[in-house]
C-alpha positions as CSV (number, residue, x, y, z in Angstrom):
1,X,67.2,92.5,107.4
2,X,65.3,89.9,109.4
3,X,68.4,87.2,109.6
4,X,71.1,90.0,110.0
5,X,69.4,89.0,113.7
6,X,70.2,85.6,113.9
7,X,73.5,86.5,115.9
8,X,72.0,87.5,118.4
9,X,72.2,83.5,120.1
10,X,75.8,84.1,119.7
11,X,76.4,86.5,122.3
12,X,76.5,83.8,125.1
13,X,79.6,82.0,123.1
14,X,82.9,82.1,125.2
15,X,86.3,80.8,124.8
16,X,89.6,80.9,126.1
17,X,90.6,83.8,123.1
18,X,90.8,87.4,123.2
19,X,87.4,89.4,122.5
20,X,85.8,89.6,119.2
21,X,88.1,92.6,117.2
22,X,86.3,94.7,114.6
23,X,87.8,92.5,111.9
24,X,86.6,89.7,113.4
25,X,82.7,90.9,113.7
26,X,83.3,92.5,110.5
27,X,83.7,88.7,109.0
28,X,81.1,87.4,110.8
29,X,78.9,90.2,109.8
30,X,80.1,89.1,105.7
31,X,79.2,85.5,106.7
32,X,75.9,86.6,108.1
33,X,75.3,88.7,104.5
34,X,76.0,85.6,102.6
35,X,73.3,83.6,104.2
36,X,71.0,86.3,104.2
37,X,71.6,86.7,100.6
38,X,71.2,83.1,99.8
39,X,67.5,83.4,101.8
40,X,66.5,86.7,100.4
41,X,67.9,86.2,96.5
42,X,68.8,82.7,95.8
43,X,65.7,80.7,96.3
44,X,67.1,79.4,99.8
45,X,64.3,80.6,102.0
46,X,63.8,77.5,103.9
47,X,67.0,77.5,105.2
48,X,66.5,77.3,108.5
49,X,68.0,79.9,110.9
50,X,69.1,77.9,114.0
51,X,71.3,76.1,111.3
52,X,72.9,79.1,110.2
53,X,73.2,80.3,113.7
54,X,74.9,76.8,114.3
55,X,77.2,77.8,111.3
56,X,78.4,80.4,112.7
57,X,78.7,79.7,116.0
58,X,81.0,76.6,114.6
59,X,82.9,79.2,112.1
60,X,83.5,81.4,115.4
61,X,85.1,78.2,117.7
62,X,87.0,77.2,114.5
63,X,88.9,80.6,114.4
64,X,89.3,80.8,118.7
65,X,87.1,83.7,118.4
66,X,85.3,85.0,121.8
67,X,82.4,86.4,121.5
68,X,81.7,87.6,124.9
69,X,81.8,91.5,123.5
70,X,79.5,90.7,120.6
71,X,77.0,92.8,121.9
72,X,79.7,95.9,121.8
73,X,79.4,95.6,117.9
74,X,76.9,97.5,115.8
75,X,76.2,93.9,114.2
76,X,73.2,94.9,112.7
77,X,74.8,98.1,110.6
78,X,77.7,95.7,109.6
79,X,75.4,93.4,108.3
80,X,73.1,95.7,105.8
81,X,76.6,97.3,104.3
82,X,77.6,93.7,104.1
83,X,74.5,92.6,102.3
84,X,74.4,95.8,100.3
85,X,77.9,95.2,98.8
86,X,77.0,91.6,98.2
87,X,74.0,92.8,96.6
88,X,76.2,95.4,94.3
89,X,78.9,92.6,93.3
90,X,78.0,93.3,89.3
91,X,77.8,89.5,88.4
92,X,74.9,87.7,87.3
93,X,72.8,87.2,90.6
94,X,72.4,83.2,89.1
95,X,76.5,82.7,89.2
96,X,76.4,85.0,92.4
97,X,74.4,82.8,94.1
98,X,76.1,79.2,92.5
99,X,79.5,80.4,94.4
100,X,77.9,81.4,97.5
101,X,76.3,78.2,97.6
102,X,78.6,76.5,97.0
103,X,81.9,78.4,99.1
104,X,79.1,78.2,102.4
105,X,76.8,75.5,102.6
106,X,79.9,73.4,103.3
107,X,80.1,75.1,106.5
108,X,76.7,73.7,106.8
109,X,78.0,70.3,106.3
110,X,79.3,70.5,109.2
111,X,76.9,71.3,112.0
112,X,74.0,69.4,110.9
């Protein structure tokens, strides 16, 4: 997965919160999925990747989250099973990808 990357800009992110939990990276890792999926599946390629990043990084301060022991994460394994059991959702991919769109490129909305 080429975008399942793009959090690695995130591992310089700090805040006054505990570390990341496994929960926590495991939501960021589903967050991460849906983007990827949007790129890879929807028609969304040009998307562009620092604005996802950006998403993220906003979705991270929004929750208090620290990120400081991102790196301690396997985030690239929790990524693929993510995408894989977004992939294996048994809906129509065209509906699939409608909701994503529509539940996340609000985040977007907000770090343009």
């Amino acid at each position: 997965m080429i975008q399942v990357a793009l959090l690695g800009s995130l591992l310089g992110f700090s805040a006054t919160s505990q570390a990341l939990s496994e929960s926590e990276a495991e939501d960021i890792a589903d967050l991460t999925a849906v983007f990827v999926y949007l790129k890879n599946d929807c028609g969304y390629q040009n998307l562009p990747n620092n604005l996802i990043r950006r998403a993220l990084v906003f979705f991270a301060e929004q929750n208090q989250w620290d990120l400081s022991n991102y790196e301690s994460f396997n985030m690239k394994a929790l990524g693929e099973d993510s995408y894989r059991d977004l992939s294996g959702i048994a809906i129509a991919r065209s509906k699939k990808c409608k909701a994503l769109a529509r539940d996340s490129f609000n985040l977007l909305a907000y770090v343009k």
